[in-house]
C-alpha positions in Angstrom: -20.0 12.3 54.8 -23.4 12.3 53.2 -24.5 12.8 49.5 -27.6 14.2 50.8 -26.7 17.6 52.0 -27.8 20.4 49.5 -26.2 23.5 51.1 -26.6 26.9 49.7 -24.5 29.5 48.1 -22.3 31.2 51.7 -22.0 34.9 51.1 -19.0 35.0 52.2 -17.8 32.3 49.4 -14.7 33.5 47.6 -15.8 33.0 43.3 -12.9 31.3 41.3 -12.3 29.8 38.6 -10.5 26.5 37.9 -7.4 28.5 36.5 -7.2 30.2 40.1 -8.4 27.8 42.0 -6.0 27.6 45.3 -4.4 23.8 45.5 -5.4 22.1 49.0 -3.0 20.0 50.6 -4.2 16.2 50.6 -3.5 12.7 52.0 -4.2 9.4 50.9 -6.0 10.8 47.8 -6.7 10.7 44.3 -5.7 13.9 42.7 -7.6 15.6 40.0 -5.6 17.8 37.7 -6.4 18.4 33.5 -4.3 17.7 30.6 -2.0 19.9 31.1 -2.7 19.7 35.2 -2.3 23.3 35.8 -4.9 23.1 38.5 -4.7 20.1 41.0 -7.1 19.2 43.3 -7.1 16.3 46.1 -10.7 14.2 47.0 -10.0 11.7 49.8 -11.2 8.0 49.1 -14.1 9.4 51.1 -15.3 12.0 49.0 -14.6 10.1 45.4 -17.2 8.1 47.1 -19.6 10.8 47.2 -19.0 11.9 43.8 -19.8 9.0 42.7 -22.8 9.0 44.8 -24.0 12.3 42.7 -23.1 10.7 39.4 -24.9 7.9 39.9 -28.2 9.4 41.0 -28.0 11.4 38.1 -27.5 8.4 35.4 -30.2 6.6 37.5 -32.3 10.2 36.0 -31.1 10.2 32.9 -33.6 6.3 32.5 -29.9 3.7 32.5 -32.3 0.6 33.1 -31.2 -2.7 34.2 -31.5 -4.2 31.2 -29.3 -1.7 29.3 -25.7 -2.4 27.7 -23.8 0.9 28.4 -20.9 1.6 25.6 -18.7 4.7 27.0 -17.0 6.2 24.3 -15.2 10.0 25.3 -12.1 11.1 26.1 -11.4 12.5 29.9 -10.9 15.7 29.7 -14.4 18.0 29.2 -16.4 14.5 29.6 -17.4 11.6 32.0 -14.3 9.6 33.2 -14.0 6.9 31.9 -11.7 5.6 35.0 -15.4 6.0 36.9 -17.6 4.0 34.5 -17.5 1.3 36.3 -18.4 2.0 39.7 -20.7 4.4 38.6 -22.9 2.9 35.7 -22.4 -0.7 36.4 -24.5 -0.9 39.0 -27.3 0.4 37.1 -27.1 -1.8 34.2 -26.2 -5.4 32.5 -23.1 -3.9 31.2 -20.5 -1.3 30.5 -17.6 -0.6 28.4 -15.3 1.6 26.4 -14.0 2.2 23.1 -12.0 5.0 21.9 -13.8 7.6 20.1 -11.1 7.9 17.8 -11.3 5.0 14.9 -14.9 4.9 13.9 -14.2 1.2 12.1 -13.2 0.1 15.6 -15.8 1.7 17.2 -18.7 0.3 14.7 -16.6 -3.2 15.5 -17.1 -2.8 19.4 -21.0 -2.0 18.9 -21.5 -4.8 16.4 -19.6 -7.4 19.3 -21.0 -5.6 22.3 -24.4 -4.6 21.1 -25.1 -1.6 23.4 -28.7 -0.4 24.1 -27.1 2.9 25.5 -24.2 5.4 23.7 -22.4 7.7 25.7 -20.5 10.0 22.8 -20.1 13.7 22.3 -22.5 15.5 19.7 -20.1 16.0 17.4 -18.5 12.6 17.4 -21.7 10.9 16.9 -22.4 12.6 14.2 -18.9 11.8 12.5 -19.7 8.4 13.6 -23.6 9.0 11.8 -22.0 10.4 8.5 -19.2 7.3 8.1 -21.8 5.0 8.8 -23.5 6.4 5.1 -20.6 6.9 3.3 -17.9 4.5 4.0 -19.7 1.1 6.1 -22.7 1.3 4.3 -24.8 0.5 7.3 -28.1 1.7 8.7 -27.8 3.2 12.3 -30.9 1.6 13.2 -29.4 -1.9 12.5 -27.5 -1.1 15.5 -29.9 -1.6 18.0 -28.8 1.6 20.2 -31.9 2.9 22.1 -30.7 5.6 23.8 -27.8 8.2 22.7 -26.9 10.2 26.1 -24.4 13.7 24.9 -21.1 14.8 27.0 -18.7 17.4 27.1 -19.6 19.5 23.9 -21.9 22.1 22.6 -23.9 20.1 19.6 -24.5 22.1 16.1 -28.0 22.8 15.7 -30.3 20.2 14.7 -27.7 17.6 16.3 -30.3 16.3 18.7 -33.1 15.7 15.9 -30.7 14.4 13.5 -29.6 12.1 15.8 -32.2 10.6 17.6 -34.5 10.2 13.8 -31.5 8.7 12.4 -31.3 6.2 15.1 -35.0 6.0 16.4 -33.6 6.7 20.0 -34.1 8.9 22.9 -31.4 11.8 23.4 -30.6 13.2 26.5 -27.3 15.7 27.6 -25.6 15.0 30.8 -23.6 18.1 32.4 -20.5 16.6 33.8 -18.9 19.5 35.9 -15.3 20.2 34.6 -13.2 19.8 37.9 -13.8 16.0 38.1 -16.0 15.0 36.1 -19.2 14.4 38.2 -22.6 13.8 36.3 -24.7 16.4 38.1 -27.1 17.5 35.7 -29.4 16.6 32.8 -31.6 17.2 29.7 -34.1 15.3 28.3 -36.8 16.8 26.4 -36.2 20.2 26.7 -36.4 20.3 30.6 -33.1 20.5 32.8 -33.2 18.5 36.5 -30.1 18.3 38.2 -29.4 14.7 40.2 -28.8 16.1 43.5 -30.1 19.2 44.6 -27.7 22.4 45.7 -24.3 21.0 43.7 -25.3 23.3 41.0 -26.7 27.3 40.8 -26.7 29.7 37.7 -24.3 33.1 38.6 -24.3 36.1 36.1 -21.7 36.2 33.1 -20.2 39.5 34.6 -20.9 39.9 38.1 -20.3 37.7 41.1 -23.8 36.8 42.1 -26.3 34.0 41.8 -29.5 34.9 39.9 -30.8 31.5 40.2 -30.8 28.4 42.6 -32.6 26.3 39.9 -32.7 25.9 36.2 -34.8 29.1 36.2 -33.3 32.2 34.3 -34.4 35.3 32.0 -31.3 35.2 30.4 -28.1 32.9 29.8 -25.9 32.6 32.8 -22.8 30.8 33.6 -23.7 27.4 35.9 -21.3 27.4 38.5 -20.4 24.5 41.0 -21.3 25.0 44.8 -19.3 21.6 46.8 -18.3 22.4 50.1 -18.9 18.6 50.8 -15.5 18.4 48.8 -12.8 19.7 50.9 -10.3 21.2 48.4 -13.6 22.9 47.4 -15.1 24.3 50.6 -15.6 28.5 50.7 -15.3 28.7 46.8 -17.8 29.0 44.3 -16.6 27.9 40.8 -17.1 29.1 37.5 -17.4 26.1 35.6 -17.4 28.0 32.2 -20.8 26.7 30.8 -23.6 29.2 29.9 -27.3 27.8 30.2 -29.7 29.1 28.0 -33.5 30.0 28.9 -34.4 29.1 26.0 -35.3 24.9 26.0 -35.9 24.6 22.5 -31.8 24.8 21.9 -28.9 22.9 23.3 -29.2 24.1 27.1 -25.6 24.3 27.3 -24.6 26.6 24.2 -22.1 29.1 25.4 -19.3 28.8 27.2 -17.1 32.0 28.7 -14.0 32.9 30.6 -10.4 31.5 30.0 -10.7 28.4 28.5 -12.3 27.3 25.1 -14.2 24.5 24.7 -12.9 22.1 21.4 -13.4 18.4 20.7 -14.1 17.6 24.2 -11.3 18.8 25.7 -10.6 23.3 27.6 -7.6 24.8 26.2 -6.5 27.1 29.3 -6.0 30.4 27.3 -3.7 31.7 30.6 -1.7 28.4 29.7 -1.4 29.5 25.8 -0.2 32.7 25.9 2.5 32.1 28.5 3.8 29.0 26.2 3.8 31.8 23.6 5.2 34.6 24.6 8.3 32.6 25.0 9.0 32.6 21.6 11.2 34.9 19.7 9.4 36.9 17.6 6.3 36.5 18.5 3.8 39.3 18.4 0.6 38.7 18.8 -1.5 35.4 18.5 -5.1 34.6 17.5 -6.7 30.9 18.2 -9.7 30.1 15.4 -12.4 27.5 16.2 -14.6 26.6 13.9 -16.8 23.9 12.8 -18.6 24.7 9.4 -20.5 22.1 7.6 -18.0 19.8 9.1 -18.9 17.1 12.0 -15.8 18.1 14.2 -13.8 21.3 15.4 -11.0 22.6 13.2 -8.7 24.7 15.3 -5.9 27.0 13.7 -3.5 29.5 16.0 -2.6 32.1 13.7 1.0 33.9 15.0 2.3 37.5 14.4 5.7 37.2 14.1 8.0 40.6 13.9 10.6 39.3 11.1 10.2 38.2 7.8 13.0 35.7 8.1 10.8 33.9 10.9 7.1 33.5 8.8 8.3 30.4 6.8 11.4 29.3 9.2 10.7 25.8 9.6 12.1 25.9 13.2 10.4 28.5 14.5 7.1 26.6 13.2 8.5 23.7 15.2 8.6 25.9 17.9 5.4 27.0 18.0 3.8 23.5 17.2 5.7 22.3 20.4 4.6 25.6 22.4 1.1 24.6 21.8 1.6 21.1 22.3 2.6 22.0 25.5 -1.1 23.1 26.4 -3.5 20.8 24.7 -2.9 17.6 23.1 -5.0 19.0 20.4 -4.4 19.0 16.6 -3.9 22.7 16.2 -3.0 24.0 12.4 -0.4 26.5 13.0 -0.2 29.6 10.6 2.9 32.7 10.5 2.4 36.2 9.0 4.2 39.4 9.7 3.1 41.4 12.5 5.4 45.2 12.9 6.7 46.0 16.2 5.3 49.1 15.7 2.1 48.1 14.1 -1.5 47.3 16.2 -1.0 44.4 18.6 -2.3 41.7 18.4 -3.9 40.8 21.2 -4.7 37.4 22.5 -7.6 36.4 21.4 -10.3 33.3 20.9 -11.7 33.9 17.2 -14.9 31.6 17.8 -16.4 31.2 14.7 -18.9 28.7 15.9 -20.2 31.5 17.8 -19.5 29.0 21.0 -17.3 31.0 23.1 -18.7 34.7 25.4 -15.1 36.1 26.1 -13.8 36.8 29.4 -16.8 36.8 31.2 -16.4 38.2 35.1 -12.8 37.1 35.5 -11.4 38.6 32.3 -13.8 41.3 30.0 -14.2 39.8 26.5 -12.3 43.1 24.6 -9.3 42.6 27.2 -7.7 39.9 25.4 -4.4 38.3 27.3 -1.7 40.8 27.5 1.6 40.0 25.3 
């Protein structure tokens, strides 16, 4: 199988998204699935190696020189895997390695010992990471040495890219890794898009399945979705990947997202998912999620629950209940928060209460007033 094949859009492609995505039977394969795996796909030793192929050329875009020290620092889901970092990066540098985005003393440890030109973060932990390094280390970020800062798997605040690269004296550049596995298949440098390989990638519209754009041309946002027959668990399907690309190249290219998952700290919460783990629980009647970032560095997400009995608001079991519910969908912190909701009063639908202004709604597979039926 070759990396080089760029096929078009088939017209006779079946549009999905990654919640109803059909599973593909497999053998002697790795198996791709999300955190909850509610959507597994198979890619044969084969075809990881084309993936890799595609990341690869796209890293090699994004300027990773030979020289470079690469520090990884993400979590899985909604970023690069890390499980991939090696076979992928190392070849086009000195170095890589990882630290855990979470424990920004360990992390300033790991770039003090490792001393990496290059910083693979998302927006908003980097500037977390930006803020301590003023207020509780006491250190300069240009003291660090780090040349170039390259973004994953989250749509940065305004002015992150500015802040970031002044406050640093480096070059910033976004990478789109595709939600299903991970690939790197696009980037952003400098206000212009360029995808790695050629035909992976087109831009559809937010509420009808068509393309309206081969290339990173568009007179209004659209939804990028992913076009990998070379993949067979993906072959006949184009899929909504959930990103929105904006025209506009002065702003974060990738500054929406729509359909049924919600993009916070890195990582989709499948909204299907959510309300199914709700509507399990006694009492419940209605459900709101809140996202919102603020003045804040990071996401602050709260699910706020109808409940039809007074005797259940403050129950401490029935909290436990829903804390466990949600755990069962993202690993997450979620704040959880109980008011009265009559049986007879206006449901409560479902619903993503973005405050970030991040999140479209529904999109094509689910209109944005619909909500998910209790």
């Amino acid at each position: 199988m070759s990396a080089d094949a760029s096929p078009a859009v088939s017209s006779d492609a079946q549009w999905v998204s990654r919640s109803t995505l059909p599973v593909k039977a497999g053998k002697q394969c790795l198996v791709f699935g999300g955190d909850p795996a509610d959507t597994l796909v198979p890619v044969s030793l084969e075809e990881l190696g084309v993936l890799r192929e595609y990341s690869s050329a796209t890293w090699a875009l994004a300027g990773i020189k030979p020289s470079d020290r690469v520090l990884v620092s993400t979590v899985q889901d909604g970023g690069f895997p890390v499980a991939t970092a090696a076979e992928v990066i190392a070849p086009l540098c000195t170095g890589v390695t990882y630290a855990n985005p979470r424990g920004r003393l360990r992390l300033l440890h790991t770039i003090k010992a490792f001393k990496p030109t290059v910083w693979v973060t998302t927006p908003c932990a980097a500037l977390d990471f930006l803020a301590r390094l003023y207020m509780e280390f006491n250190v300069d970020p240009f003291e660090l040495g780090i040349e170039h800062i390259v973004l994953v798997g989250e749509i940065a605040s305004p002015g992150a890219h500015k802040r970031l690269a002044d406050e640093f004296e480096s070059t910033v550049t976004d990478i789109f890794c595709e939600p299903v596995f991970g690939a790197a298949l696009a980037l952003r440098s400098k206000g212009v898009m360029q995808s790695g390989q050629p035909g992976l990638l087109a831009l559809a519209s937010l509420t009808e399945n068509t393309i309206v754009s081969s290339d990173w041309t568009a007179d209004s946002a659209a939804e990028i979705v992913l076009n990998m027959p070379q993949i067979h668990a993906l072959e006949g399907f184009v899929i909504r990947t959930g990103h929105v690309f904006s025209p506009d190249q002065t702003v974060n290219s990738f500054h929406h997202t729509v359909g049924d998952r919600v993009l916070a700290r890195g990582r989709w919460i499948p909204l299907p998912l959510m309300n199914k783990a709700l509507k399990l629980i006694d009492g419940m009647q209605g459900w709101q999620l809140q996202v919102e970032r603020g003045e804040g560095t990071l996401d602050r997400i709260t699910l706020k629950m109808g409940l039809n009995r007074d005797s259940l608001i403050d129950n401490p079991m029935w909290k436990a209940r829903i804390r466990e519910a949600v755990a069962s969908v993202t690993p997450l912190a979620v704040t959880i928060e109980t008011f009265f909701l009559a049986e007879d009063g206006p449901q409560l639908q479902g619903l993503v209460v973005d405050l970030r202004e991040h999140h479209l709604g529904g999109g094509a597979t689910l209109k944005p007033e619909g909500g998910w039926p209790l």
